[in-house]
C-alpha positions in Angstrom: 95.0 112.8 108.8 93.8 114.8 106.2 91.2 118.1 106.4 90.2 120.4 103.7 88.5 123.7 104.2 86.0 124.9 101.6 87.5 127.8 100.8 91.1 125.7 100.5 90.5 125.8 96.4 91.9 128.4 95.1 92.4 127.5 91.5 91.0 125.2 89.1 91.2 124.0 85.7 89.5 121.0 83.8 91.0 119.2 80.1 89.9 116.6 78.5 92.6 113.9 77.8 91.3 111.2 75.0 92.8 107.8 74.0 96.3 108.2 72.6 96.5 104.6 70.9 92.8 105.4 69.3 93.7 109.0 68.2 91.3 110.3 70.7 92.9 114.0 70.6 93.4 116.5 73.9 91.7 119.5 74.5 93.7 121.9 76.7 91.8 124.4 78.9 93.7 128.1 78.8 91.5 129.4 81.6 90.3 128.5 85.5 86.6 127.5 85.9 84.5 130.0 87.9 83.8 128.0 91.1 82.0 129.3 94.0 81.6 128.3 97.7 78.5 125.3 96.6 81.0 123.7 93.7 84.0 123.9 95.9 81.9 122.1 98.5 80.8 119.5 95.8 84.8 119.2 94.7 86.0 118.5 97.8 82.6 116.0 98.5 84.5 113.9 95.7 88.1 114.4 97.3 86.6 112.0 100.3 87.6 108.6 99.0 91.3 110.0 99.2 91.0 111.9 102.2 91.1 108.6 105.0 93.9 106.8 103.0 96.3 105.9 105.0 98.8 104.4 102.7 101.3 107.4 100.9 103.4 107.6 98.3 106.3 109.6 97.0 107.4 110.2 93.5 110.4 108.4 92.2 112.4 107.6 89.5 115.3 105.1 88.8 117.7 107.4 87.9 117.0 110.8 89.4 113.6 112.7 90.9 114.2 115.3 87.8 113.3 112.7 85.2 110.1 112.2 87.1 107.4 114.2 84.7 104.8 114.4 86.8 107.5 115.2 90.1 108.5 118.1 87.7 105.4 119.7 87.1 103.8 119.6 90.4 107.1 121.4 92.0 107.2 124.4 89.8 103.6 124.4 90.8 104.6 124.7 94.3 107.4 127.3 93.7 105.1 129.5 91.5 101.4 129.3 92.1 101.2 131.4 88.7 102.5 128.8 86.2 99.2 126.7 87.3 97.9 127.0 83.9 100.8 125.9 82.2 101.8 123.0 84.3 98.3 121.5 84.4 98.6 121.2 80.8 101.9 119.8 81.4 100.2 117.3 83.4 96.9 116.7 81.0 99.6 116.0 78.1 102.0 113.7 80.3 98.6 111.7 81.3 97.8 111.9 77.3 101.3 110.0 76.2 100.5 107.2 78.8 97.2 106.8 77.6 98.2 104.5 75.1 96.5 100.5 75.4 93.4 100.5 73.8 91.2 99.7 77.0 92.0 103.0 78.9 89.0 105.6 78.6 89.2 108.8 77.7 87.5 111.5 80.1 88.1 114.9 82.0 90.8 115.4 83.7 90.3 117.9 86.7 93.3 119.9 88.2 93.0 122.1 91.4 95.8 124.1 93.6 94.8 124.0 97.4 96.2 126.2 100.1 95.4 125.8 104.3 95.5 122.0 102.9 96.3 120.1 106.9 98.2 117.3 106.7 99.7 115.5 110.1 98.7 119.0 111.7 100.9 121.1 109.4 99.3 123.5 107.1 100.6 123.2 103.6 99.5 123.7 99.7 98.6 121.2 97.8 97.6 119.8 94.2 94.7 118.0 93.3 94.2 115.7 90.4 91.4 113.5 89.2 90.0 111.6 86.5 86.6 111.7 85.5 86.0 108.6 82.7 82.4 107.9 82.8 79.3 110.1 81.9 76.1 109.5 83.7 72.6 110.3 82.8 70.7 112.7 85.2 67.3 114.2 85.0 67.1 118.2 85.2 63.8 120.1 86.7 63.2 123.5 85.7 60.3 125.2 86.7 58.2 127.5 84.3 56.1 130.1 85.6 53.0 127.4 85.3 55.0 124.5 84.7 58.0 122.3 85.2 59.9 121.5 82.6 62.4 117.7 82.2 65.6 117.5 80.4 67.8 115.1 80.6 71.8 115.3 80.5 74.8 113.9 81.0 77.2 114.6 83.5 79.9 113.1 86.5 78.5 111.3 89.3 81.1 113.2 92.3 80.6 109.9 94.3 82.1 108.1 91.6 85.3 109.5 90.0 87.9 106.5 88.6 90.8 108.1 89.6 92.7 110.5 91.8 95.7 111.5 94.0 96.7 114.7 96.3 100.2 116.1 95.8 101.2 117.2 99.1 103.9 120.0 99.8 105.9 118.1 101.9 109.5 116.1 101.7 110.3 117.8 98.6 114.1 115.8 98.1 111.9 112.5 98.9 109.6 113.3 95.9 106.5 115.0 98.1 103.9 112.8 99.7 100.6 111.8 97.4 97.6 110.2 98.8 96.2 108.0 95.9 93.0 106.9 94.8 91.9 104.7 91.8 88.6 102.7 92.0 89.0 100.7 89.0 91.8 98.4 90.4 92.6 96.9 87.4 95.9 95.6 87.0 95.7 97.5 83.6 94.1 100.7 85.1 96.6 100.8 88.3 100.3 100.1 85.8 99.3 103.4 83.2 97.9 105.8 86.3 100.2 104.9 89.3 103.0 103.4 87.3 103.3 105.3 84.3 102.2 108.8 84.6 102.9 109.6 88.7 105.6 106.6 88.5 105.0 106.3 92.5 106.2 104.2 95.6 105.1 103.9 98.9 106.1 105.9 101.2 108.5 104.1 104.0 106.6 105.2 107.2 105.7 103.7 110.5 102.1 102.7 108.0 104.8 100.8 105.5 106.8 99.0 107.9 104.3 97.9 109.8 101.7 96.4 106.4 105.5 94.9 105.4 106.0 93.0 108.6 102.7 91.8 108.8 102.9 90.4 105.5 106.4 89.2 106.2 105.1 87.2 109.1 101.6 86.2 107.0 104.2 84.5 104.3 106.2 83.1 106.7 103.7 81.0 108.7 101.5 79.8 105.8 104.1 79.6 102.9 107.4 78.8 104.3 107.1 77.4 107.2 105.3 73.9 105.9 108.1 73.8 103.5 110.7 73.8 106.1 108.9 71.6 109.1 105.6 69.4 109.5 103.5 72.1 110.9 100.0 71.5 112.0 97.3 74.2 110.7 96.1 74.5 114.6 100.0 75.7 115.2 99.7 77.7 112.0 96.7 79.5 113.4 97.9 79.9 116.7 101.0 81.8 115.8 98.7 83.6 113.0 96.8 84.8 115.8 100.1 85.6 118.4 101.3 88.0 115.5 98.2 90.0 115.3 97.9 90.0 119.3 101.3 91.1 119.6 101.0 93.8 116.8 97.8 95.0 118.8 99.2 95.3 121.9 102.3 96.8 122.2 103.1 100.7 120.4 106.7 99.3 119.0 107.4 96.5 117.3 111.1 94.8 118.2 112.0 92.1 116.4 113.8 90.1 119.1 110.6 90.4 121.4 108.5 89.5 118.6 110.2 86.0 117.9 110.7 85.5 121.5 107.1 85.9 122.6 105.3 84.7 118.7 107.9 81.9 117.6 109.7 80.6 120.8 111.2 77.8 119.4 114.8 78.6 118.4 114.8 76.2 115.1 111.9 78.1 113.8 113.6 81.7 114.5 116.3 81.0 112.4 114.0 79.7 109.1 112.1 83.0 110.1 115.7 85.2 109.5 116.6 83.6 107.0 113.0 84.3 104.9 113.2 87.7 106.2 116.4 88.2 104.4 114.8 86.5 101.4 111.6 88.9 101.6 113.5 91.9 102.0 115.7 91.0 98.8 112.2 90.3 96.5 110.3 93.0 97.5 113.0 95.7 97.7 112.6 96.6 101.0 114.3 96.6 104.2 111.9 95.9 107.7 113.4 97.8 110.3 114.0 95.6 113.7 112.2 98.2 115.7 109.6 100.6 114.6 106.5 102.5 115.7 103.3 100.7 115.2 100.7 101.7 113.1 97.4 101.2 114.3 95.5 101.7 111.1 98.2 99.3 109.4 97.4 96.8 111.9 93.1 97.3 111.6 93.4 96.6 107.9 96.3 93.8 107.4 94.6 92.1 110.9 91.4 91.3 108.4 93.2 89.0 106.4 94.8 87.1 109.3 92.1 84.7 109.1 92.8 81.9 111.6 90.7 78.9 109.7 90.9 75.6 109.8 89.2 73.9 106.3 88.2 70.5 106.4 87.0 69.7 103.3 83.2 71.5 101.9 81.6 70.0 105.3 83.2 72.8 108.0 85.4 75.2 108.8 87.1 75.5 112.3 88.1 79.3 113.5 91.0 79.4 115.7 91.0 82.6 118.1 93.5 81.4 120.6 96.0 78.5 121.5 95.9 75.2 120.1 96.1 72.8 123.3 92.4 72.6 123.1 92.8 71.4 119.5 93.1 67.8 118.9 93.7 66.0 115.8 93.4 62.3 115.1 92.9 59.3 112.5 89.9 57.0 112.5 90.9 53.8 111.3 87.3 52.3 110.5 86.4 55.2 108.7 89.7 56.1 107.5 89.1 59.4 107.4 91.1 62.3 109.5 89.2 64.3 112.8 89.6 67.6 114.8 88.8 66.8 118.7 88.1 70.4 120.7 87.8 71.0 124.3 86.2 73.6 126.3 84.4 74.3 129.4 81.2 76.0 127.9 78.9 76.5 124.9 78.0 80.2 124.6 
């Protein structure tokens, strides 16, 4: 999706953005930082984590795009490579004012401008931005003319950078795309850098719709549905496991179809509209009836489709297909409940 050449950096610029609450300061660079063809390489080496993320964003606001900060900044960027300087400061003090709750960490905050950036095959520029809030210890070799001299010193671990997000030049009136990264996944960490200083929402492609109506049909079947008919956790995991199969094997996903060929039964279709509508009201959103499917949406929500049967600490039953081989019954000289399963061979 993404591809970066090592000689896409063409500008760079680091600041160091403290703690506002604890009076950390900011220091604001007023030059680039000298890079060469080995540190580019190394930059971009840390730009990985971003570079296979398949959800997007755009920038938004409430009100109106131009009362989006960070929005601002990054477009005059765009329109005017040469105000890079400026704007990343922009940027370092925006960050600075939402640094405010006591457990956010101060660190570096590292700004580059990219050009022959490739995006969904287009060639665009784009801004980089990342967070650098932990120092780790390394040992440096020199060697003497006899000897080899140890030091040791501090410095960021490239493999390990807290926080980050690409600003891409694309859909401009939709607030650009951004692919975003943040490895501390707090829900503290996640509201002051997604939230507060990009103030950020997905973006509503064929990736979105598809995660939404995954997790539409997820809620449905394991939430809802028990509360609206006795349902059977073999029928709850057979239709768990019709969703993903139908998600996997067709390239559109039409809502009719789907509750034809994963519900069937009429009654159960209607509860299913009507917690659509219900969904769609909560989370803000609105699932198209037909869409393109997303393959990768599909890979990652299909991992938490977990067909599984619990009965009680003693075993767990996995359910990969219908449930007419599943049998359940009482045991009156026990008293306790049992699962009965047919099949034709032990592999």
């Amino acid at each position: 999706m993404i591809t970066i050449d090592h000689d896409s950096i063409k500008k760079t610029i680091i600041h160091c953005v403290g703690n506002y609450q604890k009076g950390d300061g900011i220091i604001l660079s007023s030059k680039l930082v000298p890079t060469n063809l080995n540190t580019n390489r190394l930059l971009i080496t840390s730009f990985l984590p971003l570079l296979n993320n398949t959800k997007l964003y755009h920038f938004f606001h409430e009100s109106s795009l131009s009362l989006n900060e960070s929005f601002v900044y990054a477009k005059d960027i765009f329109n005017n490579p040469e105000t890079f300087i400026s704007n990343s400061q922009n940027l370092a003090k925006h960050l600075f004012s939402k640094s405010n709750h006591p457990k956010i960490k101060g660190g570096e905050l590292c700004i580059v401008y990219l050009d022959n950036f490739i995006f969904e095959g287009k060639t665009v520029d784009a801004i980089g931005i990342f967070k650098a809030e932990n120092k780790f210890p390394f040992l440096k070799i020199e060697k003497n003319s006899d000897s080899y001299s140890l030091f040791d010193v501090e410095g960021i671990n490239i493999n390990k950078l807290e926080k980050g997000c690409f600003i891409i030049n694309l859909e401009p009136e939709n607030g650009f795309i951004l692919s975003v990264f943040d490895g501390i996944n707090s829900n503290l960490e996640t509201k002051y850098w997604l939230d507060d200083f990009l103030h950020i929402k997905q973006r509503d492609d064929d990736f979105y719709k598809t995660q939404m109506a995954l997790n539409l049909c997820k809620s449905f079947l394991i939430k809802e549905l028990p509360q609206k008919i006795e349902v059977s956790k073999a029928y709850q995991a057979e239709l768990l496991n019709k969703s993903v199969s139908y998600f996997k094997e067709n390239e559109t996903f039409k809502l009719d179809d789907f509750q034809n060929e994963v519900i069937a039964d009429s009654s159960i279709i209607d509860y299913f509209n009507q917690y659509k509508s219900k969904y769609e009201r909560n989370n803000e959103t609105l699932i198209d009836n037909t869409f393109d499917i997303s393959n990768f949406a599909v890979k990652k929500q299909s991992r938490s489709f977990k067909s599984v049967i619990k009965l009680d600490k003693n075993f767990h039953i996995y359910v990969h297909g219908s449930n007419q081989f599943i049998e359940k019954g009482f045991d009156e000289n026990t008293g306790l409940s049992y699962y009965k399963l047919f099949f034709k061979e032990e592999l």
